[in-house]
SEMAR-557890 format. One record per residue (C-alpha): x, y, z; residue in one letter. Coordinates in nm, 2 decimals, padded with zeros to 4 digits. Example, Ala and Ser with C-alpha at 12.3 -4.5 7.8 and 13.67 -1.06 7.14 Angstrom:
BEGIN
        u        v        w   residu
    01.23   -00.45    00.78        A
    01.37   -00.11    00.71        S
//
This chain:
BEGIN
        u        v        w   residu
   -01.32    05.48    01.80        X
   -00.98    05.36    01.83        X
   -00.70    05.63    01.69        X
   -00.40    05.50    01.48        X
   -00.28    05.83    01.38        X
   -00.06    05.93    01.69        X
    00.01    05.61    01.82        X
    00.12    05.38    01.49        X
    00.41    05.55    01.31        X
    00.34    05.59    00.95        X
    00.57    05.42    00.68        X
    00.84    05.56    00.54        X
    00.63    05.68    00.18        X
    00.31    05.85    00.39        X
    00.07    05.97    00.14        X
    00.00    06.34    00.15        X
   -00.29    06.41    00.32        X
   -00.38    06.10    00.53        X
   -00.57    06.12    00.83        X
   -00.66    05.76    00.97        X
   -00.82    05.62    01.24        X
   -00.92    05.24    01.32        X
   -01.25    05.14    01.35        X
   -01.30    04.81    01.57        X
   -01.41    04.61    01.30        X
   -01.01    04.70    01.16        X
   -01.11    04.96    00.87        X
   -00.90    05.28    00.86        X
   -01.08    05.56    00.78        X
   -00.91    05.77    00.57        X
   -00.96    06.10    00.29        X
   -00.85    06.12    00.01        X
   -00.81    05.84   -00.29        X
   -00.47    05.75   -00.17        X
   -00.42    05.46    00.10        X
   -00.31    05.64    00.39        X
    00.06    05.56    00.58        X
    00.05    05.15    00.69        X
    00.01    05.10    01.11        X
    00.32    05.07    01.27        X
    00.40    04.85    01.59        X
    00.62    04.57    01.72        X
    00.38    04.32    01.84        X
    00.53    04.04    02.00        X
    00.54    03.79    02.25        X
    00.83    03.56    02.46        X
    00.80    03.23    02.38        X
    01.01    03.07    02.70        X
    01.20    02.70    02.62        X
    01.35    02.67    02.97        X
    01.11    02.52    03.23        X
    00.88    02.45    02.95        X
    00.68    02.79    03.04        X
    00.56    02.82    02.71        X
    00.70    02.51    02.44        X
    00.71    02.28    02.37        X
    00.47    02.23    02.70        X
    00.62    01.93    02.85        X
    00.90    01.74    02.81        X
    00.99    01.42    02.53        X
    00.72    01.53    02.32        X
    00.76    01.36    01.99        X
    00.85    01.60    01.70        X
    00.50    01.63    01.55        X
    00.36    01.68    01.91        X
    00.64    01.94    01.94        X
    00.58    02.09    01.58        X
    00.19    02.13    01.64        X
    00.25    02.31    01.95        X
    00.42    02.52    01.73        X
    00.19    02.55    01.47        X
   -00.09    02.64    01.75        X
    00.14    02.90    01.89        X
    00.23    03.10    01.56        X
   -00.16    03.08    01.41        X
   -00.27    03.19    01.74        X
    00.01    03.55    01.71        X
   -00.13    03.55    01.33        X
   -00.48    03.57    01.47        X
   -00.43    03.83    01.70        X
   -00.25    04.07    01.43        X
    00.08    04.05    01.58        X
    00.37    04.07    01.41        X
    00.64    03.92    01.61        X
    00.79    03.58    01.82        X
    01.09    03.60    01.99        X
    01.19    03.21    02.07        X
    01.45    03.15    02.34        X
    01.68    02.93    02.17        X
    01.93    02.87    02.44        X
    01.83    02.85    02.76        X
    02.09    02.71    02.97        X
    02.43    02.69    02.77        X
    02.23    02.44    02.54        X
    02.03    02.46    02.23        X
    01.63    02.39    02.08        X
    01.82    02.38    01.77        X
    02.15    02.14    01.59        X
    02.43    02.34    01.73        X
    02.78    02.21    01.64        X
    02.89    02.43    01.97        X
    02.62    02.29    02.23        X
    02.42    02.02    02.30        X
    02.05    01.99    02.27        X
    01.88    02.16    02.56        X
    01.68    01.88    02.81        X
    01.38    02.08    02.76        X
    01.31    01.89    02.42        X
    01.33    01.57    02.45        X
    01.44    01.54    02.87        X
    01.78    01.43    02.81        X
    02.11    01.72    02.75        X
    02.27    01.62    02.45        X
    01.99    01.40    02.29        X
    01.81    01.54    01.93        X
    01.44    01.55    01.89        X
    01.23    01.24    01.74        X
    01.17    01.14    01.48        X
    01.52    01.43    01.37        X
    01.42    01.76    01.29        X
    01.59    02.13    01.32        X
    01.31    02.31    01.57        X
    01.45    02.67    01.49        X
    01.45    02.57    01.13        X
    01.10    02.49    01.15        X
    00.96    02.79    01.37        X
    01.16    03.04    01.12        X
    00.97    02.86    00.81        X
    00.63    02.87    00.98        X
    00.66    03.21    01.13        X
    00.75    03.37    00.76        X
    00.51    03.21    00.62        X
    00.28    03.36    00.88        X
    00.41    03.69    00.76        X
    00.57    03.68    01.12        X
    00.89    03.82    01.22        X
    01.14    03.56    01.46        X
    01.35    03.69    01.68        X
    01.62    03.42    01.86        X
    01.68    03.50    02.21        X
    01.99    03.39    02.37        X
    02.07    03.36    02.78        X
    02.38    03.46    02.76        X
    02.56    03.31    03.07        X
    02.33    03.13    03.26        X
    02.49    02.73    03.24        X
    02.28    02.56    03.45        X
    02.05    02.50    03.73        X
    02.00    02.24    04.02        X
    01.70    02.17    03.88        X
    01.78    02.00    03.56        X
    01.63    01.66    03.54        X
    01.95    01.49    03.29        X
    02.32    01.49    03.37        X
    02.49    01.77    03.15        X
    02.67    01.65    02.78        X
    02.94    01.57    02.74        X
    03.02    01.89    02.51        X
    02.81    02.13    02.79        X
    03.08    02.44    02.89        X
    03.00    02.29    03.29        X
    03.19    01.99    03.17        X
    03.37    02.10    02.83        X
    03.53    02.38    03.00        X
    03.49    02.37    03.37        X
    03.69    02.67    03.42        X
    03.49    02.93    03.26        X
    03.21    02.83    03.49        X
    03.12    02.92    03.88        X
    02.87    02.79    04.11        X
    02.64    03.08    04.23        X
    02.38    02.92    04.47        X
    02.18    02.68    04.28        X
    02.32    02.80    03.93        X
    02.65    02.71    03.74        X
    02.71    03.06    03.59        X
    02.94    03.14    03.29        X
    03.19    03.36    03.42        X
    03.20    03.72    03.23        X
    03.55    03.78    03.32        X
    03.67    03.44    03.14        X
    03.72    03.54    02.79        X
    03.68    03.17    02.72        X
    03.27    03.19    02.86        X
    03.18    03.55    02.64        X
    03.41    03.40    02.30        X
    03.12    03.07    02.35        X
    02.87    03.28    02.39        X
    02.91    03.54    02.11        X
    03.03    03.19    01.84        X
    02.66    03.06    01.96        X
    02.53    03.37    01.85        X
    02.71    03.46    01.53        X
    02.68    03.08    01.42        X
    02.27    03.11    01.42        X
    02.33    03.43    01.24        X
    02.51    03.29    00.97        X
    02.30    02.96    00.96        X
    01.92    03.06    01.02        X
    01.69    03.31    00.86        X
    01.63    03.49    01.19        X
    01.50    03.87    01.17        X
    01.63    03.93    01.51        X
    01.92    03.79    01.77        X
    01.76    03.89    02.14        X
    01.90    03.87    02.48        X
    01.75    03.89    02.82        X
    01.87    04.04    03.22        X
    02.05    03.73    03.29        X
    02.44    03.90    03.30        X
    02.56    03.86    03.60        X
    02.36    03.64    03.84        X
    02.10    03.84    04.05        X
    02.26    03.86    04.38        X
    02.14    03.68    04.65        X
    02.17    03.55    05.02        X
    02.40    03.30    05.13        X
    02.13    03.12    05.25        X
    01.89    03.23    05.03        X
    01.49    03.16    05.06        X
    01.39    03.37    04.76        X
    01.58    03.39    04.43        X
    01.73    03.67    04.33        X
    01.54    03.82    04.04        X
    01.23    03.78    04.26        X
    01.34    03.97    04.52        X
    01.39    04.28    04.25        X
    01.13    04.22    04.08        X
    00.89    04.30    04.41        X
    01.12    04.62    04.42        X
    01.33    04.49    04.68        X
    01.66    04.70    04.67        X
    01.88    04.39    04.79        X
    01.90    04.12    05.01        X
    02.10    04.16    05.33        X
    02.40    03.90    05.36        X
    02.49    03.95    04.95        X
    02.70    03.61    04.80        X
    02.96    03.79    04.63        X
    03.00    03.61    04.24        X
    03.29    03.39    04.26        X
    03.55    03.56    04.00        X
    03.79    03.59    04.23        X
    04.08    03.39    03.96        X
    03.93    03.64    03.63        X
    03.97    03.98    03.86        X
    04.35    03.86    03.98        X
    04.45    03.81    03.64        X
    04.29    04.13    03.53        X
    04.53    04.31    03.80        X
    04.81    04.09    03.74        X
    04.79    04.23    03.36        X
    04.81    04.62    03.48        X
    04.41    04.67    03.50        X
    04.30    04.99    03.67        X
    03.96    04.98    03.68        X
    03.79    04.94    04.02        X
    03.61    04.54    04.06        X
    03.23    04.68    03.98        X
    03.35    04.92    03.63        X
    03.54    04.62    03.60        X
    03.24    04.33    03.57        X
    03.08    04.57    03.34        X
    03.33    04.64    03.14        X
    03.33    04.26    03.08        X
    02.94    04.26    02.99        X
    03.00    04.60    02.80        X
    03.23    04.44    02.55        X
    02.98    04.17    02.48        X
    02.75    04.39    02.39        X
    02.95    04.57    02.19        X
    03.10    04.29    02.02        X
    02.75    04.15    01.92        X
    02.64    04.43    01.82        X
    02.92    04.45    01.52        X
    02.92    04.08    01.48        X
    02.59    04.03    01.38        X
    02.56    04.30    01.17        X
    02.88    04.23    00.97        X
    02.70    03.95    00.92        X
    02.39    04.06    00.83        X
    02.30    04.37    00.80        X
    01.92    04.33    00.81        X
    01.90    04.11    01.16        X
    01.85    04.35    01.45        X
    01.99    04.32    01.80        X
    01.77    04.34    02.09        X
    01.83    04.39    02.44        X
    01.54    04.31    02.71        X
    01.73    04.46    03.07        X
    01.58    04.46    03.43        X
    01.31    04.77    03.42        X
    01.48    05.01    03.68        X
    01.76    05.21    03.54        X
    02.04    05.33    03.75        X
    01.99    05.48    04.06        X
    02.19    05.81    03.97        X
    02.02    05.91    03.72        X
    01.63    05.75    03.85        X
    01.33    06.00    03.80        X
    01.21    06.14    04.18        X
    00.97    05.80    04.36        X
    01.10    05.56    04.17        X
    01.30    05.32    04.39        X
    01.44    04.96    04.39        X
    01.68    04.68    04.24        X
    01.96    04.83    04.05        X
    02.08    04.60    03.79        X
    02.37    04.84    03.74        X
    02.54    04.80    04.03        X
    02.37    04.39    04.13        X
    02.38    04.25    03.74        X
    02.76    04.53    03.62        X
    02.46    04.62    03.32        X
    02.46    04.98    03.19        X
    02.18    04.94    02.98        X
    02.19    05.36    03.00        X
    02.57    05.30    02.81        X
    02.43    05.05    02.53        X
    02.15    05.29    02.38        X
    02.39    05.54    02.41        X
    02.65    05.44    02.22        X
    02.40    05.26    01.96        X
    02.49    04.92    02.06        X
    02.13    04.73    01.97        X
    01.82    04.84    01.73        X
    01.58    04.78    02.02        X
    01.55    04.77    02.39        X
    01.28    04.58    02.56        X
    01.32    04.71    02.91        X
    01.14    04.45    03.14        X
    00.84    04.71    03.27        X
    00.67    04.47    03.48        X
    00.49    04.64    03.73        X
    00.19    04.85    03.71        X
    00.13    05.17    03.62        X
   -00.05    05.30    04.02        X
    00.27    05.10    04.12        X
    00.44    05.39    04.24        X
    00.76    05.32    04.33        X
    00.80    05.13    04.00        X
    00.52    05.33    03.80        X
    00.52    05.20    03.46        X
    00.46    05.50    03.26        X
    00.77    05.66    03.49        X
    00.98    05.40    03.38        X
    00.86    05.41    03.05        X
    00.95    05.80    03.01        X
    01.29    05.72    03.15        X
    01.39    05.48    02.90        X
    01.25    05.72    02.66        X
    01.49    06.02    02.77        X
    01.78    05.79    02.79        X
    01.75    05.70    02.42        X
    01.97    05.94    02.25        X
    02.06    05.73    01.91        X
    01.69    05.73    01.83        X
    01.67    05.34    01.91        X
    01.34    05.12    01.92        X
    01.19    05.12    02.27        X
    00.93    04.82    02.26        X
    00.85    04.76    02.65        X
    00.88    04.39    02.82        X
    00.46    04.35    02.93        X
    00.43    04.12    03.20        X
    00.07    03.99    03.06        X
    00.14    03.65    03.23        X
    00.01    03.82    03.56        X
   -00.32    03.78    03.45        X
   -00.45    03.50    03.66        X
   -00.15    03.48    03.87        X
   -00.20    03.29    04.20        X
   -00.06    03.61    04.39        X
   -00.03    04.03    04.29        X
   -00.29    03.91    03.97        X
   -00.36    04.18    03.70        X
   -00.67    04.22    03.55        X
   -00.68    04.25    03.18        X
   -00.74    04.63    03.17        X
   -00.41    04.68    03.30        X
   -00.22    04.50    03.00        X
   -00.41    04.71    02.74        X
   -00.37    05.06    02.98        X
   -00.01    04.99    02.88        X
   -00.03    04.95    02.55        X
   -00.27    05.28    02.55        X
    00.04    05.44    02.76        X
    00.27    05.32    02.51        X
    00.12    05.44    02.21        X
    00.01    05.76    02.34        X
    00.43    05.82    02.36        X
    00.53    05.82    01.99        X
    00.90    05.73    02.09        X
    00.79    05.42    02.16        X
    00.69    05.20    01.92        X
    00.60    04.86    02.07        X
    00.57    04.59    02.31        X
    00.64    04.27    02.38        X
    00.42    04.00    02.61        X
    00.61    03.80    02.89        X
    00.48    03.55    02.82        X
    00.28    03.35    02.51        X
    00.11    03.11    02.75        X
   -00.15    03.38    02.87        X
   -00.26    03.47    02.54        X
   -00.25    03.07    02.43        X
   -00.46    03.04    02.76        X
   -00.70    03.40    02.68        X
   -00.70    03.43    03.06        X
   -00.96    03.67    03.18        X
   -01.02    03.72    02.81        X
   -00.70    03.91    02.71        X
   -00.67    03.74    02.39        X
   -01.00    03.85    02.27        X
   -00.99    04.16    02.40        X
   -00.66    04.28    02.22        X
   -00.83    04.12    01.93        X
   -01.12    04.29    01.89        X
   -00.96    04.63    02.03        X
   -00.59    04.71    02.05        X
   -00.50    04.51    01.77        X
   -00.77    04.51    01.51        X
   -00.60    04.62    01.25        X
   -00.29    04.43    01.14        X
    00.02    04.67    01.16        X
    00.40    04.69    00.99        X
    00.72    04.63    01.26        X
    00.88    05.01    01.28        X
    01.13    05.03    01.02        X
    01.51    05.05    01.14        X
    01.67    05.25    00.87        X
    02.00    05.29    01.02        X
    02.08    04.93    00.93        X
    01.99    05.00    00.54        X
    01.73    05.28    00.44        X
    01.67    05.13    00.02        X
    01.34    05.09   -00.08        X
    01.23    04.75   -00.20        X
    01.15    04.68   -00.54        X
    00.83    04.68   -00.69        X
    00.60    04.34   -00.68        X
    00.43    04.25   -00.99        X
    00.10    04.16   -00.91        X
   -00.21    04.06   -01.14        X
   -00.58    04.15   -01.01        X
   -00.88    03.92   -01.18        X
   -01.25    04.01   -01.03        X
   -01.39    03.65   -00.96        X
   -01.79    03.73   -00.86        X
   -01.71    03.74   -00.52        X
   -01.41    03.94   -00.49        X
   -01.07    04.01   -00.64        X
   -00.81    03.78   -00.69        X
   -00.46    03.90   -00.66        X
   -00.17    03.70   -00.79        X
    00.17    03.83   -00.70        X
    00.51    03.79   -00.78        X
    00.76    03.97   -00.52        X
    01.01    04.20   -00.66        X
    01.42    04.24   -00.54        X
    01.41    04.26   -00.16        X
    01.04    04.15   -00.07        X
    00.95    04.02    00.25        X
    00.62    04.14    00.28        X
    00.33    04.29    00.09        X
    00.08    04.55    00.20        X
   -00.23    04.56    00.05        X
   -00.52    04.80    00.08        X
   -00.85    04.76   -00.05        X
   -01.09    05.09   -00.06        X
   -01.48    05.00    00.05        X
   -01.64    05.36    00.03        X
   -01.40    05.59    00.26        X
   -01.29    05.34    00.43        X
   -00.92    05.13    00.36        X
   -00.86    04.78    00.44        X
   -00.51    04.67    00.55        X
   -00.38    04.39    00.52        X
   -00.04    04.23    00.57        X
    00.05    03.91    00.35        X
    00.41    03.69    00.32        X
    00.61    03.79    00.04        X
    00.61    03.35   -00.02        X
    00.23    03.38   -00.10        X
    00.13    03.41   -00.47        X
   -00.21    03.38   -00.46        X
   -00.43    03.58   -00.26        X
   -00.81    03.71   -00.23        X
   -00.98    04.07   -00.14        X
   -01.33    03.91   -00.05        X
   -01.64    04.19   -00.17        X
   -01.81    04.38    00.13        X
   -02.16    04.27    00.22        X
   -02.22    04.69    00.25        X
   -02.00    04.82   -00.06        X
   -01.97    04.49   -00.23        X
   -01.65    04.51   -00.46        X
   -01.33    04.74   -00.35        X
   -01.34    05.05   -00.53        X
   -00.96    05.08   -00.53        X
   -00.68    04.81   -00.47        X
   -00.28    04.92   -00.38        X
   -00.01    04.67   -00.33        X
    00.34    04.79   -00.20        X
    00.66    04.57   -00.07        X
    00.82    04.59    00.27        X
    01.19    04.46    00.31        X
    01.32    04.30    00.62        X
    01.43    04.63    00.77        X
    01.07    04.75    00.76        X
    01.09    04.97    00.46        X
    00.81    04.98    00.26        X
    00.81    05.07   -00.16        X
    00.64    05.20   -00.38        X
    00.26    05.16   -00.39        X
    00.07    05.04   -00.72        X
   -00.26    05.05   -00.82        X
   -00.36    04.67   -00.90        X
   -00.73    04.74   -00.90        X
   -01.02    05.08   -01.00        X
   -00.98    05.36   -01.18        X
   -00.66    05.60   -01.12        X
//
């Protein structure tokens, strides 16, 4: 039998005396007349625009060819029990959405600049479908990467490379936005706060990309592939062209040496979209998905390899320190006999550096799983997940990326189906950002010969409802969008009716109310 107590935080109202555990079929049992605390875990996925990794799967697809892909993707997450989608929403400088700052990304419709067809708002549309899903959106941003040698269309006319050429470099095949131009980081954190203020987004999300990965000056492997195999750096280094930004830094009485320097420069970022989104509004949270290895000062003894702190100037240690996002995704992506990069090493390290008490929700890298070369099998994907949850500090993960679950390679999909995610489970609540508890739905319960019928009307700060359903000793969980009104509690083929029925709220932070008895005797 599959545990849930241990591994799935309870919510934020346990009832006394609870002691679950999920069965495969997704019943908790539980003792005790009360419904015990809801599962807890972020379950989520990277759904990659650029290169058309995940959507929309090829170029100048028509929007309802682009919107069904969509569709597919989100049903497919609902399906599965996860919770969670975090949509890259700017790729390259550009935008899957109508930006007034940049133009539309290629990777829609093949031409920069140029709006899906027949006109639609794709972000718009994924935030609609996913809450309706009862799905939580997350927008993840590339924050400096401009452009590649690889685009297929000449940039827009309102793209920084040509809008403001300054504020860009050329770093091997890339055109990078410059961190020490205070023109490039201002761009960046506008496109951010403006999707803040404009879409219904639970979460803004960035990945590694700060500075570029270093690499040779005639380089044969990129970069970030290099450190990913746990290369610690490639021999003839191309320094980052910021040679005009670091001049006028001295020039202006700077002290700092040129590395504290670059960091300072991604540091303020950080720090400045950290307060920016949540002035305006309170309830998005900020996540941050760094390179795996932490810095190599402070490493745990075997573990060995890329430093992004000194290569990428990001002190990812510094952000969760100084409380600077709600969650960090750190990109484990090697396995767990990997010893040099051992996953549940790394894992504990990101743990012990975590000193505000942030969410620590792991980067998966499930898109191994029928990989041409260093191929997972599926066992090591849900290892991970047991490694995870057996750590109560962390309370999550995230896939890189959606395609192998679209794709159930090796049978992942159905495995985390029927297994690790059989029962639906509640996102971790993040009560520093607001700790109120929701008010109380209203909901009407009318037995219909072949189940119960619940009608439900959401009460002041409703997002979601939770609803158990009590067949003998066991509970039934399920999670449903605080949009629905109508929805049905089917009768057991066993136990026939519920016994029992409870229906609480959860807000967007997480929180979860109340619970009421809708259904049975008291």
């Amino acid at each position: 039998m599959l545990s849930l107590s241990g591994f799935l935080a309870s919510c934020t109202t346990p009832q006394k005396g609870a002691q679950n555990g999920a069965a495969p079929n997704g019943t908790i049992h539980a003792e005790g007349k009360l419904p015990p605390g809801a599962p807890r875990e972020f379950r989520a996925a990277w759904v990659s625009t650029v290169a058309n990794i995940d959507w929309p799967s090829r170029q100048n697809l028509k929007a309802p060819q682009q919107q069904a892909e969509a569709i597919a993707i989100l049903d497919r997450a609902k399906a599965m029990n996860m919770n969670a989608i975090v949509l890259q929403v700017r790729p390259s400088a550009d935008a899957i959405y109508a930006s007034p700052i940049e133009p539309w990304s290629e990777y829609l419709t093949g031409a920069q600049g140029q709006a899906p067809q027949p006109w639609y708002d794709p972000l718009k549309f994924w935030v609609t479908e996913a809450h309706a899903r009862g799905l939580e959106l997350h927008a993840w941003f590339n924050p400096y990467r401009a452009r590649h040698d690889g685009a297929r269309s000449p940039a827009a006319p309102n793209h920084i490379t040509r809008a403001n050429p300054a504020a860009v470099k050329r770093y091997g095949k890339f055109m990078w936005m410059d961190p020490g131009e205070e023109s490039a980081s201002k761009q960046t954190l506008d496109v951010v706060l403006d999707v803040v203020r404009r879409y219904d987004i639970d979460g803004v999300h960035i990945d590694d990309y700060f500075y570029p990965y270093p690499i040779d000056a005639t380089p044969t492997v990129a970069g970030n592939e290099a450190a990913l195999d746990g290369k610690p750096g490639v021999k003839a280094e191309l320094d980052f062209p910021d040679t005009p930004a670091w001049e006028r830094y001295l020039a202006r009485g700077g002290k700092l040496d040129r590395a504290s320097w670059r960091r300072q420069n991604v540091n303020q970022l950080i720090e400045d979209m950290y307060e920016g989104i949540h002035r305006e509004k309170s309830w998005v949270r900020f996540g941050i998905s760094p390179f795996g290895l932490g810095r190599p000062d402070r490493r745990p003894p075997g573990i060995a390899g890329f430093s992004q702190y000194d290569k990428l100037y990001a002190d990812a240690e510094l952000w969760l320190q100084k409380g600077w996002l709600d969650y960090l995704s750190p990109q484990l992506y090697w396995a767990r006999a990997q010893a040099p990069q051992a996953y549940d090493v790394l894992l504990d390290y990101w743990i012990g550096q975590n000193t505000q008490g942030r969410h620590i929700w792991p980067g998966l890298f499930t898109s191994r799983i029928g990989a041409p070369s260093k191929d997972y099998p599926p066992q090591e994907i849900v290892g991970q997940i047991e490694s995870t949850r057996a750590r109560p500090q962390a309370g999550g993960h995230v896939h890189f990326s959606m395609v192998a679950l679209m794709q159930n390679r090796k049978g992942i999909t159905d495995q985390l189906r029927s297994g690790s995610y059989a029962t639906p489970a509640l996102v971790p609540a993040t009560p520093w950002l607001g700790n109120v508890k929701p008010g109380l739905p209203r909901v009407k319960a009318v037995r219909n010969g072949k189940g119960i019928d619940l009608k439900l009307t959401a009460g002041k700060a409703n997002a979601l409802y939770t609803v158990w359903s009590r067949h003998g000793d066991e509970w039934r969980f399920n999670v449903v969008p605080a949009s629905k009104v109508d929805w049905t509690l089917a009768d057991d083929a066993r136990f026939g009716a519920p016994e029992a029925v409870f229906v609480g709220a959860v807000d967007r932070l997480g929180i979860e109310g109340d619970r009421i008895q809708v259904w049975g005797k008291p």
